[in-house]
Steps between C-alpha positions, in 0.01 A plus 500: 500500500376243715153692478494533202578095417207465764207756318627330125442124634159594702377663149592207337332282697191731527514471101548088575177477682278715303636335178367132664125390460258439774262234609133699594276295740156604561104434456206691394174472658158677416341792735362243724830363579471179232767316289432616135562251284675561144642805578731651246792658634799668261783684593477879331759535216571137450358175395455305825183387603306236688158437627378430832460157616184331707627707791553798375862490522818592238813501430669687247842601423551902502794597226762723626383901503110402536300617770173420442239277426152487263211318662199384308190313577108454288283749708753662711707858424902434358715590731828627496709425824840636611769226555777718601722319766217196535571149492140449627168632433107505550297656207144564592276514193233818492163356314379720258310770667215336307556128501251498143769711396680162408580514090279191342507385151184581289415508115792641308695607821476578840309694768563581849191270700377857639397584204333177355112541451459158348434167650869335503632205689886467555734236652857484469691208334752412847164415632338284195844309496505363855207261389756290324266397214547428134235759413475869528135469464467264762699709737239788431243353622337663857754792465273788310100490622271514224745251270333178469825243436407116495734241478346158305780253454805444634681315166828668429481752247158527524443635848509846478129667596220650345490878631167709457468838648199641618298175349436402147469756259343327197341155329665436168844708532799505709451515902847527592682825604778670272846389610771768446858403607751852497195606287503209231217212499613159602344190666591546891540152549787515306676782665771424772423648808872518635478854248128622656578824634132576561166429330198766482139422431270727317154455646275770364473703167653796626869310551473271201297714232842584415543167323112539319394199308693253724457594817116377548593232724776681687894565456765339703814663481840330586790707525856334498802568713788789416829516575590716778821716509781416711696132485457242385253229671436094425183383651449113468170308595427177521220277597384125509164461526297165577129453338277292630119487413291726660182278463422167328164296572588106620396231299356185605655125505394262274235322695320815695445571089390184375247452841351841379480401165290203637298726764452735164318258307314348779381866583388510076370143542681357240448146449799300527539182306574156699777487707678813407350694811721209710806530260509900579447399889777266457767728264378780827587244744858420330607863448441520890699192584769481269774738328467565151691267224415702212372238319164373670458821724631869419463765773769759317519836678551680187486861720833370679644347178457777334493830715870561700461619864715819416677699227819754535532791374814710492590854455865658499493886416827754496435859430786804421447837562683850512610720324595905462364834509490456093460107479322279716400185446314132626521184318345187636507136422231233580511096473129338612437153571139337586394154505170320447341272663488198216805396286587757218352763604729797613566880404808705467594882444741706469510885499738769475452850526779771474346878577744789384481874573731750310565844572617641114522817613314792746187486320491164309461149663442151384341209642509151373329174619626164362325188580522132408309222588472136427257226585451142456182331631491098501195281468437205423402360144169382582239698686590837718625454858151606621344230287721229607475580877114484470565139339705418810181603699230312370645206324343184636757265692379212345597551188866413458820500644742854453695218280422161444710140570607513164675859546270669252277795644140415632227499315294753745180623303547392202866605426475821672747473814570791644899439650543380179366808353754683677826234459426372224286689217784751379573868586372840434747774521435859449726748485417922528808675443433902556722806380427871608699813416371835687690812488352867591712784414381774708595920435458734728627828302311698725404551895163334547434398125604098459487378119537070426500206285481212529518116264467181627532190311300161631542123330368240679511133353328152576682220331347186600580154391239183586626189505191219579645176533263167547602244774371140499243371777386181638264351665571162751793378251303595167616768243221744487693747240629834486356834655351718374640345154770302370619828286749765638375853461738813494404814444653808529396896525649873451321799612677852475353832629684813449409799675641896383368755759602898426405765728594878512450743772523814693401623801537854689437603823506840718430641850363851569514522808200303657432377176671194355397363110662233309372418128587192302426394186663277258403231235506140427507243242575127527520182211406136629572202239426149524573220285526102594574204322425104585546196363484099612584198383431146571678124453873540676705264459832426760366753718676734338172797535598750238231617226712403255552120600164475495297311254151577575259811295656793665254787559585881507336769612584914485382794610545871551371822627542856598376775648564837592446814739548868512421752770538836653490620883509736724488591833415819757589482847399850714564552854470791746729519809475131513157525622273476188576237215332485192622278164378421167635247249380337178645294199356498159583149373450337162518108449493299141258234663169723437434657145559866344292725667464343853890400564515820718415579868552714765503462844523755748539516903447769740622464858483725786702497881467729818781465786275559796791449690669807375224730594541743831178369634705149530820643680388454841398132445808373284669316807251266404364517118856605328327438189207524333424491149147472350472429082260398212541428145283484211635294156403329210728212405478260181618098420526442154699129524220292404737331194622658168243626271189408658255714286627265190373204340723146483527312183569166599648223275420117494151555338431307140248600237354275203629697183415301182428186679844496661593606879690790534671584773388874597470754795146663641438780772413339838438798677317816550677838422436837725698803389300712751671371807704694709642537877406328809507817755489531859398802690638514837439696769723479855508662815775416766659655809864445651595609806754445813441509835762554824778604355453253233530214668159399382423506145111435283356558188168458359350513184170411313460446133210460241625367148282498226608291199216561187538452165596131562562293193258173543456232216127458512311163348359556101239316351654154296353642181775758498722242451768603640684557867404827721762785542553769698322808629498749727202401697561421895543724850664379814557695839765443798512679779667446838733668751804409623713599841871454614604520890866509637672571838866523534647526865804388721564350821798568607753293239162295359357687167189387381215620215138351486322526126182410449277506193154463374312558164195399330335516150201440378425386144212570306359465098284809486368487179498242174391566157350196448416131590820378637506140454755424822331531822804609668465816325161644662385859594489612831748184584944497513622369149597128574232425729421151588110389396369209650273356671416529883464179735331382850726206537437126384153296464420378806316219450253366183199722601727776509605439115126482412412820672744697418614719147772292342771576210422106352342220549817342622422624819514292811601524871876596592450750152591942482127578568465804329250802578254659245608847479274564184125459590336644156617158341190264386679195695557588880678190572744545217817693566626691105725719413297824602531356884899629474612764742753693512769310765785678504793701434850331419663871491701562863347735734616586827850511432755554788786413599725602834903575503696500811859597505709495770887537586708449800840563490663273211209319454174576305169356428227547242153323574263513168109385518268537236149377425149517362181594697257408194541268164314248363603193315328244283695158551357270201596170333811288657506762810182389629349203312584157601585282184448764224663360183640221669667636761611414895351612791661761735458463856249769564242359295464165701291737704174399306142480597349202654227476655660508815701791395238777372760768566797402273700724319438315136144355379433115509795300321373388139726441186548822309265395169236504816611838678500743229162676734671550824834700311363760270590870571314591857565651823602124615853512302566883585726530787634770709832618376617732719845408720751677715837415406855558652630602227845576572732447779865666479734458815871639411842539720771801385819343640671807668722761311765415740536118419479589140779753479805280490312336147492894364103365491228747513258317628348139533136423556347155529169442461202250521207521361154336416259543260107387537566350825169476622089545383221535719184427259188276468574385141502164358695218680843486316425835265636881501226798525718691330550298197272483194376143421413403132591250231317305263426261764481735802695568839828513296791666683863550521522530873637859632828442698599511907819608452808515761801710391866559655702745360794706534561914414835582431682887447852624460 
């Protein structure tokens, strides 16, 4: 009996224990032996799951009665990996026998990288979103060679980055690259990179001829994050960054500017009138000696009155994911804060995203993508932020005081004072709300045969209301009146573009034996409407700055448009034994912007691949090439956003006619009509190789491109009898061509894990042919579109002999001036320089790209190093940015290095006032500097505190980070200026200065 009491209770217990969950400890590392990072791990039959933290390491709790384990990692084989009696264990992750083998997202789906044959750049959003910045743009830039991405301001908002790929590809239409996000086109800048799974790059025709008509300048695809099944995981982010100006030129004090005003216009030889030479040499002498009382002597340092030292900008991010075997899901919600560097200036977003996948049944699945976002941009009511920065700059000290004795603002130049431009003149708000609704229902009735659909739904708004409000100067205790009137202005704006984008398709796919096919074809169609509505209003009365209180004229304005797309694809992809690749694809698209008859095109791509590496011949050497894939692509791509309707003719209103002796208001054609236009088209041709070496540690590919863009459309100059404005035509041809190459080593050291990437690309830009005189000489055969023209120097006059000697561009001429060199000698006049002595000077298009990432990890901590520069670019600095006193304005400290006679060598001509210098700052080789840099781009140094101090807080894991953005340059640019920026303006050198920034942040997970 007692036996038998004995076996019952040692059952029961045995049932106990196996009825009570388990805690799993382990870590998965790669073949080599290092931490992966991100690792999913889910428990067979159940829905717990957790990812791998910096270390590799997890924990997960095992439900009673499971015994094993599903591993997962990008580029590596699932595993499956018995648990049975472990409380411990070690997964070692097999790479793909072919490490190309790794899926990647192309057009309309996916591909495994083994069998790409197009030109495609990838990089993975956990990477992009360790730069801490406010823009995904910005955070491409250096990651993909051959993708030119410039950043030219750093104002909130507004700091995202232009992004070219493989140069410019056209004059008159759009440059930029087609932005997809989960296969729907949005503004980048605008998506939150806390949801970037991964982005993709099309390069060439034969990866983005898939998307026809608007792929000319490239397609950049963003793919979103997915919920993963298993439990249940909370993710939250957050970051404080600090922004502090990367460059910004110094400004003189008040007497080193009014000595050179003196020294300017004894260098002219202006005569002076009696005594006021000794009252400048005395109000010199005072500003030396004596503080300013804002009264008899100003020196204001408007730069530090108006410009803050620093800005903040905030980020808090929490993500959920998990989900099912029939219903996964991630949802994730985004605040953004970024401050400017003047009063009333700052930006805000927020975005939310919720992803859903549903399993309906065996055969039938449906995915949805939600997304919100919201913006508001603030600015003040007078002048941009760029604008009244550049005031800062150049505004003379001596004009005023910030504010006057009598409390009212200065006076500054007449009115205009630029920290009362940002205070004081009212504020500019803009807000973009954004809706999208995606869902795909994808059927799969059969094995191999996959049938879809898919709508989306995209509104974006821009409600913006403009409130200017005047603020009262003075000038040493006198009333000088209101700026920039005494009148309020409000005005206030709606624009509305909804977007309705259908798509059906199918695609099957079969292996016979060595043979493997997959064909896909499917068809298009997509809506775009536009409407906007403004109206303003003047005379406010109590502040109160509604239209409505308003008793001024109001003025309304209205507008709409529309336009529309439809298109069919297709695609072939062929490949034997893995070895031998070959794909075609096309689209046959049809726009409303060109008339009947010429609103179709097609454009075709055929691409080719051969896996040298999978040949027998290779076998004996693959210890040290693993892989080696050679490819080459031939396409034809088109760009037909140039505007709606192009080939049409305006009627414009606003034109009166005499009619019976009376004026009639009336309407008249301004412009010339061409039905015949059609497509701009690219034909591009690519060849590339991408191979591994010892045991793919080390990684390269090359590739070199020629892309032909003809059938341009130009606006050429018509004679003034026509009467009326030029139109378009196709009539222009333009070339790029350039190669591009990507390094990277991977390797340990005992517990240290590092990876080296390098890059470098090049393009080459050139107009090939024109139809006809093109009037701007920027556009030239046999010369890169945007050229600079100017004219070539041999450094100043040296003395009066030398004037008389030598060609000349005036007869203002005189020592200390640009002496210019005759490049035309078929001109009557030898000693006259003209226009036909312009050269060519330069091109302000990067070349030389590169950049270098180093990655390192030791234990808990890791490192990420980021440099990236420019070998080659050219940059015309012009008005404020170089000349001293143009229209009005201070001196900066670099220009006090003028000419003398004593100083033949200095870095600016002799010192005259401006009405005297126009000669010496025309367009010429003089005022074209050398923009190329080397930047540290990025620094990222982060601490995972270990799993064991976390597990009494039931925390997953807890990294800290630091990082730093722009942290230091290496150029021989301008004093005070960026190479990277672009510097223009009505009065020249304006610039909203890029940002140093310095972030700390925390990465939270349960």
């Amino acid at each position: 009996m007692k036996k038998m009491m004995f076996f019952l209770l040692f059952c029961l217990a045995s049932v106990a224990i196996q009825a009570q969950s388990r805690q799993l400890k382990g870590s998965v590392i790669d073949p080599d032996g290092m931490p992966l990072i991100g690792a999913n791990i889910v428990v067979e039959g159940s829905k717990e799951g957790v990812s791998t933290d910096f270390d590799g390491n997890f924990q997960i709790n095992v439900p009673a009665g499971k015994n094993a384990i599903k591993v997962s990692y990008m580029g590596h084989k699932d595993m499956t990996v018995d648990i049975t009696g472990k409380n411990t264990v070690k997964v070692q992750m097999e790479t793909i026998a072919n490490q190309m083998q790794e899926v990647v997202v192309v057009g309309y789906g996916t591909q495994k990288k083994e069998t790409v044959t197009g030109a495609l750049g990838i990089v993975k959003g956990a990477d992009l979103n360790k730069r801490a910045v406010a823009s995904l743009s910005t955070a491409l830039q250096g990651t993909i060679a051959g993708v030119t991405v410039q950043q030219t301001s750093g104002e909130p908002g507004s700091d995202g980055a232009n992004i070219r790929i493989r140069g410019i590809g056209s004059v008159n239409s759009n440059t930029f690259p087609l932005v997809l996000v989960d296969g729907i086109e949005m503004d980048m800048n605008q998506v939150d990179m806390n949801t970037v799974e991964s982005v993709s790059v099309l390069k060439d025709a034969a990866s983005a001829s898939i998307y026809g008509s608007r792929a000319s300048n490239g397609v950049i695809l963003i793919t979103t994050k997915r919920g993963k099944e298993g439990k249940m995981r909370l993710v939250f982010d957050s970051y404080t960054t600090i922004q502090t100006p990367v460059n910004m030129p110094k400004v003189v004090k008040a007497a080193d500017y009014l000595q050179s005003e003196l020294n300017a216009a004894d260098n002219a030889g202006l005569q002076q009138a009696p005594g006021v030479r000794e009252a400048k040499e005395q109000m010199i002498a005072d500003q030396r000696a004596y503080k300013p009382d804002n009264w008899n002597r100003y020196d204001t340092d408007w730069k530090d009155a108006t410009i803050k030292n620093s800005a903040l900008m905030n980020s808090n991010n929490v993500t959920l994911s998990g989900g099912s075997k029939d219903l996964k899901y991630f949802g994730a919600l985004t605040s953004l804060h970024q401050g400017g560097l003047i009063a009333n200036n700052n930006f805000k977003r927020m975005n939310i995203r919720l992803n859903t996948d549903a399993n309906i049944n065996s055969w039938l699945k449906l995915n949805n993508e939600f997304s919100y976002r919201t913006s508001t941009q603030i600015t003040p009511g007078i002048s941009t932020p760029k604008g009244i920065i550049n005031k800062a700059l150049y505004m003379l000290p001596t004009l005023s005081a910030v504010k006057e004795l009598d409390g009212n603002w200065g006076y500054g130049k007449n009115g205009d004072n630029p920290v009362a431009n940002a205070e004081a003149s009212g504020r500019n708000t803009m807000i973009r709300p954004e809706i999208l609704l995606n869902a795909t229902l994808i059927a799969t009735p059969v094995k191999d045969l996959e049938i879809l659909g898919q709508y989306s739904y995209r509104k974006t708004d821009a409600r913006g209301t403009y409130i200017m409000t005047p603020y009262a100067t003075s000038l040493k205790g006198l009333f000088q009146g209101y700026y920039p009137s005494k009148e309020a202005t409000v005005s206030e704006s709606y624009t509305e573009n909804v977007r309705n984008y259908f798509r059906a398709q199918a695609s099957y796919s079969k292996k016979f034996g060595e043979h493997e096919t997959k064909l896909m074809i499917g068809t298009q169609s997509e809506n775009n409407e536009a409407r906007d509505f403004s109206a303003a209003r003047n005379s406010f009365e109590l502040e109160r700055y509604y239209l409505s209180n308003g008793t001024g004229t109001p003025t309304v304005y209205g507008g709409a448009s529309e336009w529309s797309m439809s298109s069919f694809y297709g695609r072939f992809n062929y490949n034997y034994a893995g070895k031998y690749l070959f794909e075609t694809s096309g689209r046959y698209d049809g726009s409303s912007r060109f008339s009947d008859g010429l609103k179709w095109g097609f454009f075709p791509s055929f691409s080719v691949g051969w896996v040298v590496s999978k040949e027998k011949f290779m076998e004996p050497i693959l210890d040290y090439v693993s892989d080696f894939k050679l490819r080459a692509s031939v396409g034809t791509l088109g760009n037909q956003d140039i505007g709606n309707y192009p080939y049409a003719s305006t009627i414009d209103t606003g034109y009166s006619y005499w009619i019976d002796k009376q004026l009639a208001p009336g309407v008249a054609q301004t412009t010339l009509s061409n039905p015949n236009i059609t497509w701009e088209k690219s034909r591009q041709t690519n060849f590339g190789l991408d191979a591994t070496f010892f045991k793919r540690k080390l990684s390269a590919t090359l590739d070199y491109y020629i892309k032909d863009v003809y059938d341009m459309l130009m606006v050429y100059p018509v004679p003034y009898y026509v009467g009326l404005n030029a139109t378009y035509s196709n009539a222009g041809d333009m070339r790029n061509k350039g190669w591009e190459t990507t390094l990277s080593y991977k390797n340990k050291i005992g517990e240290f894990n590092y990876s080296i990437t390098a890059a470098l690309s090049n393009n080459e830009n050139e107009i090939t042919r024109l139809y006809g005189q093109y009037s701007d000489r920027s556009i030239t055969v046999g010369y890169p579109r945007g050229g600079i023209w100017g004219y070539k120097t041999d450094g100043y006059y040296v003395d009066a002999a030398d004037v008389a000697n030598s060609p000349k561009l005036s007869s203002s001429a005189k020592p200390g001036y640009v002496k210019y060199v005759k490049m035309d000698q078929s001109g009557l006049n030898p000693n006259q320089i003209t226009e036909s002595d312009k050269v060519y000077l330069g091109d302000p298009f990067p070349h030389y790209e590169y950049s270098l990432n180093l990655t390192a990890n030791y234990k808990n901590f890791d490192l990420t190093c980021f440099f990236q520069g420019v070998g080659e670019r050219k940059v015309l600095m012009s008005g404020i940015g170089v000349k001293p006193f143009a229209n009005g304005s201070n001196l900066f400290t670099h220009q006090l290095d003028s000419w003398t006679p004593d100083n033949q060598d200095a870095a600016y001509p002799i010192l005259v006032p401006e009405a005297n210098s126009a000669d010496n700052f025309v367009t010429s080789d003089k005022w074209v500097k050398n923009g190329a840099y080397l930047r540290l781009k990025n620094v990222v140094l982060g601490y995972s505190l270990p799993k064991s101090f976390l597990e009494k807080a039931h925390v997953d894991g807890l990294r800290l980070y630091v990082s730093g953005q722009n942290l230091w340059t290496l150029s021989h640019f301008v004093s005070g200026y960026d190479p990277e920026v672009n510097y223009g303006g009505s009065l020249g050198g304006e610039f909203y200065p890029i940002m140093q920034t310095v972030t700390f942040g925390a990465n939270l997970k349960f």
